[in-house]
C-alpha positions as CSV (number, residue, x, y, z in Angstrom):
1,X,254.4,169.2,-66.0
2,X,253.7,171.3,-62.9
3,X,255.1,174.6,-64.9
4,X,252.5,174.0,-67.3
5,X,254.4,173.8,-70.2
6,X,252.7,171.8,-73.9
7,X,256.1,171.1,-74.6
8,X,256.8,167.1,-75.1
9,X,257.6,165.7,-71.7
10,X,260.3,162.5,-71.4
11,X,258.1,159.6,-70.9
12,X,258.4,158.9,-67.4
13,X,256.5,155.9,-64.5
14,X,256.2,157.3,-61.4
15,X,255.9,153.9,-58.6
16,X,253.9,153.8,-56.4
17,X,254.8,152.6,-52.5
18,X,252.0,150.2,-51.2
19,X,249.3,150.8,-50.0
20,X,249.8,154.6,-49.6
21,X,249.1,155.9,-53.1
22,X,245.9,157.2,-55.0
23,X,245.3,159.1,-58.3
24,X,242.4,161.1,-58.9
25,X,241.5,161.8,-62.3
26,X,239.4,165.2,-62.0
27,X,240.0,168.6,-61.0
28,X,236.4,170.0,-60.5
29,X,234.8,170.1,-56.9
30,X,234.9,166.6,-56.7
31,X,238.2,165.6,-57.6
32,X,239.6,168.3,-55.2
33,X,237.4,166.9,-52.4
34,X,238.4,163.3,-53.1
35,X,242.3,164.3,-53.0
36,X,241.8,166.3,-49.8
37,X,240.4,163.9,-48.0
38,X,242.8,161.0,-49.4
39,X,245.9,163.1,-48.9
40,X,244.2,164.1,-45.2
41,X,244.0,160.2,-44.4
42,X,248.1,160.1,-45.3
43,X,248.2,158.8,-48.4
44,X,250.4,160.0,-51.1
45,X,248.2,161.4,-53.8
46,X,248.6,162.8,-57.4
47,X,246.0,164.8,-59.6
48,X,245.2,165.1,-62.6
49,X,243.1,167.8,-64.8
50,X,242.8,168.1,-68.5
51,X,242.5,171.7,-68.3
52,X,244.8,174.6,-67.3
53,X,243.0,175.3,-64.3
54,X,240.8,173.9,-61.2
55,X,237.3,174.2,-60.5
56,X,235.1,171.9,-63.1
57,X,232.9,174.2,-64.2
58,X,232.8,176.7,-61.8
59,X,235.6,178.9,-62.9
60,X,236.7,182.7,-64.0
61,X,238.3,183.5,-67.1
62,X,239.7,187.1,-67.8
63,X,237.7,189.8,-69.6
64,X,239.9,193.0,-70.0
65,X,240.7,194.4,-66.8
66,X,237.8,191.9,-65.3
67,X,237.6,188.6,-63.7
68,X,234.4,187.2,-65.0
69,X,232.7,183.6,-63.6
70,X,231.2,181.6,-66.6
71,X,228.1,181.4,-64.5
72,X,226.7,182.3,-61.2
73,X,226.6,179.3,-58.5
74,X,224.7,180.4,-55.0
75,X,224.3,177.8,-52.0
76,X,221.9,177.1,-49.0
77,X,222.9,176.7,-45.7
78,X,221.7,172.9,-45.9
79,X,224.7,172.2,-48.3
80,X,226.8,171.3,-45.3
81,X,228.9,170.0,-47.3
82,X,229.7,172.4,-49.6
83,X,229.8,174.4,-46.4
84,X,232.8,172.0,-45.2
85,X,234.4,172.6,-48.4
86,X,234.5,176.3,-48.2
87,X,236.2,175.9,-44.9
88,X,238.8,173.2,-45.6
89,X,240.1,175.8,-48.4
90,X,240.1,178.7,-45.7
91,X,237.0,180.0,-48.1
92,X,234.0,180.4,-46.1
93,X,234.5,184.6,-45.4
94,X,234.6,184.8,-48.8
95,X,231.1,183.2,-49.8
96,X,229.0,184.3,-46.9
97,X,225.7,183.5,-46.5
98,X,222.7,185.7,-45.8
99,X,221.8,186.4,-42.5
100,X,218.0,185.0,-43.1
101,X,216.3,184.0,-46.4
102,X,215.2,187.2,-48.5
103,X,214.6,187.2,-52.6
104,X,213.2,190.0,-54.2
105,X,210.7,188.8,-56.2
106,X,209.9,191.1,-59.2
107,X,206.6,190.6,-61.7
108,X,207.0,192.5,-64.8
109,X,203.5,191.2,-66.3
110,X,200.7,192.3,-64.1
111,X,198.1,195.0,-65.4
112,X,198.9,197.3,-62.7
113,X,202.2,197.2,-63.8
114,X,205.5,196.2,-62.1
115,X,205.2,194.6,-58.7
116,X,208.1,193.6,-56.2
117,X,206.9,190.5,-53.3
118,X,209.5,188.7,-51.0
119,X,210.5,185.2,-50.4
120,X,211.5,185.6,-46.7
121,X,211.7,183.5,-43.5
122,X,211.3,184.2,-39.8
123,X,213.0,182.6,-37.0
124,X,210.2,180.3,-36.5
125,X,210.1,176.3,-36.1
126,X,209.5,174.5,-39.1
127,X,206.8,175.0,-40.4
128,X,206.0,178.1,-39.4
129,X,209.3,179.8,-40.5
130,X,207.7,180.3,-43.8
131,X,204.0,181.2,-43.0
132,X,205.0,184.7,-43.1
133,X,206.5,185.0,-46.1
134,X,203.6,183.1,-48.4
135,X,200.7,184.6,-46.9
136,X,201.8,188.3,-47.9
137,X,203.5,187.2,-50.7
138,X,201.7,189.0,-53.4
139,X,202.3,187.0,-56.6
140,X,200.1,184.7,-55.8
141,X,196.0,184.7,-54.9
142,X,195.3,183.8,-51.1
143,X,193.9,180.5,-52.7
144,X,197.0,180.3,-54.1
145,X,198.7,180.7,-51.2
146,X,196.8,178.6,-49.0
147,X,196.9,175.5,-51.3
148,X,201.0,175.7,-52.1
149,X,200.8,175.2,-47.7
150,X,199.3,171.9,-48.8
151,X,201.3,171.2,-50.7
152,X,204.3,171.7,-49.0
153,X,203.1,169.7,-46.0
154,X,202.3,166.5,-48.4
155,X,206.1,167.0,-49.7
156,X,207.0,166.9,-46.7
157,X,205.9,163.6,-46.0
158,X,206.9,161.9,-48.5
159,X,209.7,159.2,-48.2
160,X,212.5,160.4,-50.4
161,X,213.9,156.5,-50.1
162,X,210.4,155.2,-51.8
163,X,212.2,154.8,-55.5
164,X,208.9,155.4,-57.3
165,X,209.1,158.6,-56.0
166,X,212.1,159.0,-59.5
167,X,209.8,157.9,-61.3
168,X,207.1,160.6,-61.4
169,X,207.8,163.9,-62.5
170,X,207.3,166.4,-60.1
171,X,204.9,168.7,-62.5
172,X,202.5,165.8,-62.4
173,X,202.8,165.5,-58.6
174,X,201.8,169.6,-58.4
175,X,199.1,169.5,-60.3
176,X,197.7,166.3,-58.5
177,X,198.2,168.1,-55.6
178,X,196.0,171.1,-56.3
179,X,198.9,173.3,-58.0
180,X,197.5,176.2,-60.1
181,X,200.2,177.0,-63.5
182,X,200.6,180.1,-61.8
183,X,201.5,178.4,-58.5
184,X,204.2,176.5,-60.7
185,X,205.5,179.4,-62.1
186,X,205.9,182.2,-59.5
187,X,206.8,179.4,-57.0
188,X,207.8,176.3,-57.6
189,X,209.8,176.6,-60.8
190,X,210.9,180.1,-59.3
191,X,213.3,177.7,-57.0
192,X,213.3,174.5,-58.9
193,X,214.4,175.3,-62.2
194,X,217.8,177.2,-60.3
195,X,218.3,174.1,-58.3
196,X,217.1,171.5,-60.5
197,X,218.1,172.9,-64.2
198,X,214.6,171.4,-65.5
199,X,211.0,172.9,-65.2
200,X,208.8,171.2,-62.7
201,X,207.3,168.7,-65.5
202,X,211.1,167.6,-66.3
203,X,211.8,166.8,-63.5
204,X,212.0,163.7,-61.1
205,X,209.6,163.8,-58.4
206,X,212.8,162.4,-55.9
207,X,215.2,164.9,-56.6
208,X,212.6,167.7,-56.8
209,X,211.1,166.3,-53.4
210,X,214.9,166.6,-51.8
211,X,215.3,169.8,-52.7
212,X,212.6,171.3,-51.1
213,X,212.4,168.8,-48.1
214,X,215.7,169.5,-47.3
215,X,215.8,173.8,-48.4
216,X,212.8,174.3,-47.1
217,X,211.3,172.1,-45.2
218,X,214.1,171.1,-42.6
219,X,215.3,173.9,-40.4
220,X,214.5,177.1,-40.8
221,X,217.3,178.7,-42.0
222,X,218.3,175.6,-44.0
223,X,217.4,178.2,-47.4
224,X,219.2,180.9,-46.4
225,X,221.4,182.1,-49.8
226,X,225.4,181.9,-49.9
227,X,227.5,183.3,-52.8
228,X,231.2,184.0,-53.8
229,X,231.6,187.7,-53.3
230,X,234.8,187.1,-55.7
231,X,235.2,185.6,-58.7
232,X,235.0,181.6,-58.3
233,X,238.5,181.4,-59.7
234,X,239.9,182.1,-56.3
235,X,238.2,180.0,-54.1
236,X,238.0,176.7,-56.5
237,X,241.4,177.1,-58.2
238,X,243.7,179.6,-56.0
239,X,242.6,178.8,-52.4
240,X,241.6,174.8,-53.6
241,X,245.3,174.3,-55.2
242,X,246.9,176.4,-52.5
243,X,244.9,173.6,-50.2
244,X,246.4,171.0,-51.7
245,X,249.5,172.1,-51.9
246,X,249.3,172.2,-48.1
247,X,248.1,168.8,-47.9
248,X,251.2,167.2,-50.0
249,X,249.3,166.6,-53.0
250,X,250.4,166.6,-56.2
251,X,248.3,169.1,-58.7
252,X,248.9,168.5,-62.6
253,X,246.9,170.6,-64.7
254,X,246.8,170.3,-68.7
255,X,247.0,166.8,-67.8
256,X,244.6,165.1,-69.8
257,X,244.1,161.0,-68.7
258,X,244.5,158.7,-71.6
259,X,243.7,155.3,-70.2
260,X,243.2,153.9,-67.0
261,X,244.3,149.9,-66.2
262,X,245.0,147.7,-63.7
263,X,248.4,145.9,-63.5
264,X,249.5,142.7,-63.1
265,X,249.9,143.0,-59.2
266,X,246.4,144.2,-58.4
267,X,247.5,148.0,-58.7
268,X,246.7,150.7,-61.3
269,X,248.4,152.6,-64.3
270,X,247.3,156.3,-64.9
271,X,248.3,157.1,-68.4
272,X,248.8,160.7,-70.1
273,X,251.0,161.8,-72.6
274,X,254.4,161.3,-71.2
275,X,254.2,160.4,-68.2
276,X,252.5,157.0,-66.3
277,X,251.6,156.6,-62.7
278,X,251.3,153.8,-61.1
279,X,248.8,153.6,-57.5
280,X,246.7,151.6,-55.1
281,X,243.6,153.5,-55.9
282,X,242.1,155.6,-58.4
283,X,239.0,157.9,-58.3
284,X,237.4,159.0,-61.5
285,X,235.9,162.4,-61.2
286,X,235.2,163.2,-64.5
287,X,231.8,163.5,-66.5
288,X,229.9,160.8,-67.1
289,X,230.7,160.2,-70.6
290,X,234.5,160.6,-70.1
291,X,233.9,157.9,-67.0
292,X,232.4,155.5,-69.7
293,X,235.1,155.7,-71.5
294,X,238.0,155.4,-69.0
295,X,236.5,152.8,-67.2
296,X,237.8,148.9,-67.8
297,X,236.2,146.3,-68.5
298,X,233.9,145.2,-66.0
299,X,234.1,147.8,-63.9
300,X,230.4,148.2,-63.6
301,X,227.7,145.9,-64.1
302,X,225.8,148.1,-66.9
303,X,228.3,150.7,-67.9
304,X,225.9,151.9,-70.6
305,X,223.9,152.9,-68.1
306,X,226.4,156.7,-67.9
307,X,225.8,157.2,-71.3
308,X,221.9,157.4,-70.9
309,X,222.1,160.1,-68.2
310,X,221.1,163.1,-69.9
311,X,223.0,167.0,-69.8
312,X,221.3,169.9,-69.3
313,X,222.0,173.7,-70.4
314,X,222.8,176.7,-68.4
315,X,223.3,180.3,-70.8
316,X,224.6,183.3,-68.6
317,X,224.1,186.6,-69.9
318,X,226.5,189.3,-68.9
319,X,225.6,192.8,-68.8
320,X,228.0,196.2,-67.7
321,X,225.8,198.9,-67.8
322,X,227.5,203.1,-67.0
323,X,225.7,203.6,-63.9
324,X,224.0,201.6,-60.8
325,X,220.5,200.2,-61.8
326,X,219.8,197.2,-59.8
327,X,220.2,198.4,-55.9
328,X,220.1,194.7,-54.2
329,X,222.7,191.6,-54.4
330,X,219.9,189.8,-56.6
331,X,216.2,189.5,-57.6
332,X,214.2,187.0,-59.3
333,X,211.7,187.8,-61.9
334,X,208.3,186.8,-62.9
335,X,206.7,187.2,-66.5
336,X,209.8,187.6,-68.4
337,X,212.4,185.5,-69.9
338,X,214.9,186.8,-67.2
339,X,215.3,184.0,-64.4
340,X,217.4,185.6,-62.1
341,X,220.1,188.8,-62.3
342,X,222.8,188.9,-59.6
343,X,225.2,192.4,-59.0
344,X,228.8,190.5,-60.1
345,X,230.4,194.1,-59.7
346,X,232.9,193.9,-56.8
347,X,233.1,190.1,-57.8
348,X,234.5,191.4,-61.2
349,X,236.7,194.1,-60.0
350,X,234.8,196.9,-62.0
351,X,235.5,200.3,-61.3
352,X,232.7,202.0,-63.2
353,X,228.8,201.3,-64.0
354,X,227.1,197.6,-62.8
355,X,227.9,194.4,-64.1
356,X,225.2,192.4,-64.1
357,X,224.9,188.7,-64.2
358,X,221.5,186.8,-65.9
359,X,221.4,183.4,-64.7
360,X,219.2,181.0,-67.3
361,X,218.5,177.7,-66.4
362,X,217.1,174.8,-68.8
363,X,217.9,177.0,-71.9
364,X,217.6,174.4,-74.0
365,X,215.7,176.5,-76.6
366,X,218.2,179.5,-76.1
367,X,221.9,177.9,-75.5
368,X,222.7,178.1,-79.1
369,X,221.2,181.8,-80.6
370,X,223.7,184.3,-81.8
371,X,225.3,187.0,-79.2
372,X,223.0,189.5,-81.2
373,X,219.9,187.8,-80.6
374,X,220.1,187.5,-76.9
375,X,221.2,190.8,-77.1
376,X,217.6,191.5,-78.8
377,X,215.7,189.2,-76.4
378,X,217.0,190.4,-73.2
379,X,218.0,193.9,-73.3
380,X,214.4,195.0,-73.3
381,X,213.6,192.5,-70.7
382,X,215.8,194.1,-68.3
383,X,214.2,197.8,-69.2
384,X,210.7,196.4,-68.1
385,X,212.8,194.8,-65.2
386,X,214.9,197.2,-63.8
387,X,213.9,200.6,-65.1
388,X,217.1,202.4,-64.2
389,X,218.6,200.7,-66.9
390,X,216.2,202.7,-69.9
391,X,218.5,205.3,-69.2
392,X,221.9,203.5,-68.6
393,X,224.2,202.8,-71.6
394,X,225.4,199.3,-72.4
395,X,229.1,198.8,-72.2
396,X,229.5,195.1,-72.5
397,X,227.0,192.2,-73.8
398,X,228.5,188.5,-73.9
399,X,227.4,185.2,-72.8
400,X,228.7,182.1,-71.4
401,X,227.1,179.0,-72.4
402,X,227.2,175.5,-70.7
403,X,225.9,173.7,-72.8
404,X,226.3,170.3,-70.0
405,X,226.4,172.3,-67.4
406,X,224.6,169.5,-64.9
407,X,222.8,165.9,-65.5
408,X,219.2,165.7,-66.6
409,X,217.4,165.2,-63.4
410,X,214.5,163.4,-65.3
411,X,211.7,160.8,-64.1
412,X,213.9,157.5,-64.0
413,X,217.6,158.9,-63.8
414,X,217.9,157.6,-60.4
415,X,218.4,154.3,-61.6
416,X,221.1,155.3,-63.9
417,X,223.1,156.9,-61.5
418,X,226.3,154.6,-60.0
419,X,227.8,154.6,-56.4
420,X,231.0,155.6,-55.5
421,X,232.4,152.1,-55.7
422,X,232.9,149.9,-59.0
423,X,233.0,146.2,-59.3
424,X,236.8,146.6,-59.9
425,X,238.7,146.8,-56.7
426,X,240.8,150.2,-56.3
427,X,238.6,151.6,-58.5
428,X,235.6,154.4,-57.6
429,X,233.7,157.6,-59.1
430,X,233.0,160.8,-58.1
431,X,231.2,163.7,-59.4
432,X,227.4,165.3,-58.6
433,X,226.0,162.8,-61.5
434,X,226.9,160.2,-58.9
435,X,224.3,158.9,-56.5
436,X,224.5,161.3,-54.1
437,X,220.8,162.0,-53.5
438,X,220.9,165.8,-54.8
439,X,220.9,167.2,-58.0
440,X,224.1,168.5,-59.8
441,X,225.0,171.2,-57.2
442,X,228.6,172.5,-56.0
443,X,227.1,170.5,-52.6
444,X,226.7,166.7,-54.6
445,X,230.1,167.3,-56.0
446,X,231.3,167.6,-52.9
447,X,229.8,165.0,-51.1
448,X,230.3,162.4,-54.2
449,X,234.4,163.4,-53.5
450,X,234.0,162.6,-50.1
451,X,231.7,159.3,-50.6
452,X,234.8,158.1,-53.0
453,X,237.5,159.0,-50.7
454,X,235.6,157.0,-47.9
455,X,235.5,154.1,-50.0
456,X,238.8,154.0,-51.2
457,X,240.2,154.4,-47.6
458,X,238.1,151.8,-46.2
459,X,239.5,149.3,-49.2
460,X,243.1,150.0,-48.2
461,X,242.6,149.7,-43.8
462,X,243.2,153.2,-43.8
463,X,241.3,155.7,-40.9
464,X,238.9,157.9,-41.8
465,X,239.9,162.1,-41.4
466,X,238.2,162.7,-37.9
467,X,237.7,166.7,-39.7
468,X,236.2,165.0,-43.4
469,X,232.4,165.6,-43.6
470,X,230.4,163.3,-42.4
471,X,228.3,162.0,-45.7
472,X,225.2,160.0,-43.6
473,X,225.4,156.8,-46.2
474,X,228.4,157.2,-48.2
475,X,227.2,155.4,-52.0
């Protein structure tokens, strides 16, 4: 199994020895936290991925002579654990983070024509970090301005552990609050929609509220902007599996789990095609639908429940142009269909020209049109955007599409969202659709892997990593 190979295997049980054995069933962020930390703590721990590589859904696939990501994932400096990640994988040089908050903020759709404004921070309390940056930023009126401070400082106090709070949505909170469509748009959504995957009227007032209480609202340089600076291949599947391998765990990829049961002694049976292993715990860090249908019997009170949490879309669209025509690491854009373009040509490996990444969250109305129509759509886009480009030729235009590429975060999906632990001992789940507090970011996958671990170590009298992140209440 470990070469790979789709050949049939000779069915085979691998024992377990009490007490001291754990199977996770997952190979994304999660599933890799969850291992680390199990096989950290000293138990003996296999697993198991469907696919032929690591990372969930943020990978790299080859493109020619290119390394291409299937979308662009960024972090803040508040995803401390995401943070803790990068540096249990010997990663963090590799996905720096900015030295201070600063987005270009471009506006193609103004009478005067194209207009570039900031999103920056000082190194100023809380918050005063950020007065700065709104009152000259210029996409907005100084009425604008002043009432999005408002705003913020009623977000602020509200009590993210007040469950009502998933039941509004957030557009409905904004506009209570004195929040102009513009306001929405050249703020608000600018951030939510890339955090979130939902416009501000999708969107739970909780996990919209978290977001920018904890981003923006916390520290001051809690929203300062980390990427991979290579493709995410090598830090979620080379540097993730070369981690494991350090930590004595056993990585099976094209592995795919066909049932999961409990034994007649209390333990469990891990079933795929050839092969059956037998251990003291398993985590499930798979999507919510694949959880439902793993899971036993019983296992949770109102398994349904997984099958109501809606997915959301993310479409990437991937530009090499001849020549330079974006001369910064990103921007965001106002009045376009363009969200957000990032420079992957270092990343990629690309010798000639720019590659350009276009990051489109909630694309529900967009995840399924032909290659040709995007091309269409967004080629033009990016000539009002980045005029460089009205002279550049086009050497590549693909997409990536994701089409579940996070949960829903709707009014009400708080409620639908399960803890680490199930009602069946030995048993627990893992994966940002969890209830970790935060949307579906690289940082709730993480800190879902690291709730289960906790859980399953604390079932089986084992100690606690003293290095494991520190999740403040582990679900």
């Amino acid at each position: 199994m470990t070469d790979g190979s789709t050949e049939p295997r000779e069915d085979r049980t691998v024992p377990a020895a009490p007490g001291r054995d754990a199977v996770v069933v997952g190979g994304g962020l999660a599933g890799v936290t969850a291992a680390l930390a199990l096989a950290d703590a000293g138990l003996r721990v296999t697993l198991l991925e469907g696919r032929p590589r690591l990372g969930g859904l943020a990978f790299s696939f080859p493109r020619g002579d290119l390394t291409v990501d299937n979308g662009q994932h960024v972090y803040l400096r508040c995803c401390t654990a995401y943070r803790w990640f990068l540096d249990r994988i010997d990663g963090t040089a590799l996905a720096p983070l900015q030295d201070r908050l600063d987005v270009p903020v471009v506006d193609v759709d103004r009478p005067e024509g194209r207009r570039l404004g900031r999103l920056r921070r000082d190194a100023l309390p809380v918050p005063l970090h950020l007065g700065r940056g709104l009152a000259t930023y210029p996409h907005l009126s100084l009425a604008e301005r002043a009432k999005v401070g408002r705003a913020a400082l009623a977000l602020k106090g509200l009590d993210l552990t007040d469950p009502a709070l998933d039941r509004q949505d957030f557009g409905g909170w904004l506009a209570a609050h004195g929040q102009s469509a513009r306001a929405v748009e050249a703020l608000w959504d600018l951030v939510g929609v890339a955090t979130l995957n939902a416009v501000a009227g999708d969107a739970s007032l909780s996990l919209a509220a978290m977001v920018f209480k904890t981003g923006l609202l916390s520290e001051p340089g809690a929203a300062d902007i980390g990427w991979a600076h290579v493709p995410l291949g090598e830090l979620h599947d080379r540097l993730a599996r070369k981690a494991l391998d350090s930590a004595g765990v056993r990585t099976e990829v094209r592995s795919r789990v066909t049932s999961v049961s409990t034994l007649a002694d209390g333990r469990w049976s891990v079933e795929v095609p050839g092969e059956r292993v037998e251990a003291d715990a398993v985590v499930l860090a798979v999507p919510q639908r694949e959880a439902h249908a793993l899971l036993p019997q019983g296992a949770l009170d109102a398994p349904e429940r997984l099958l109501e949490i809606g997915t959301a879309p993310i479409l990437n669209v991937h530009v090499i142009y001849d020549r330079t025509v974006l001369g910064t690491p990103f921007l965001a854009a106002l009045g376009t269909p363009v969200q957000w373009v990032f420079d992957r040509t270092a990343a990629s490996g690309l010798k000639e020209g720019q590659y350009l990444a276009l990051s489109q969250s909630a694309a529900q109305d967009e995840i399924d049109l032909p290659v040709s129509v995007l091309r269409e759509r967004y080629l033009p886009e990016l000539n009002r955007l980045l005029p460089l480009t009205r002279d550049a030729e086009v050497k590549d235009f693909f997409v990536t599409r994701e089409r579940t590429a996070t949960f829903a975060p709707t009014p009400g999906v708080g409620r639908l969202r399960p803890g680490a632990r199930t009602r069946t001992p030995g048993l627990y789940l893992a994966g940002a659709w969890t209830a970790t507090g935060w949307p579906a970011t690289m940082e709730g996958a993480v800190r879902s892997g690291v709730s289960a671990a906790e859980a399953a170590l604390s079932a089986l009298g084992r100690p606690r990593p003293a290095h494991l992140f520190d999740v403040e209440e582990a679900a």
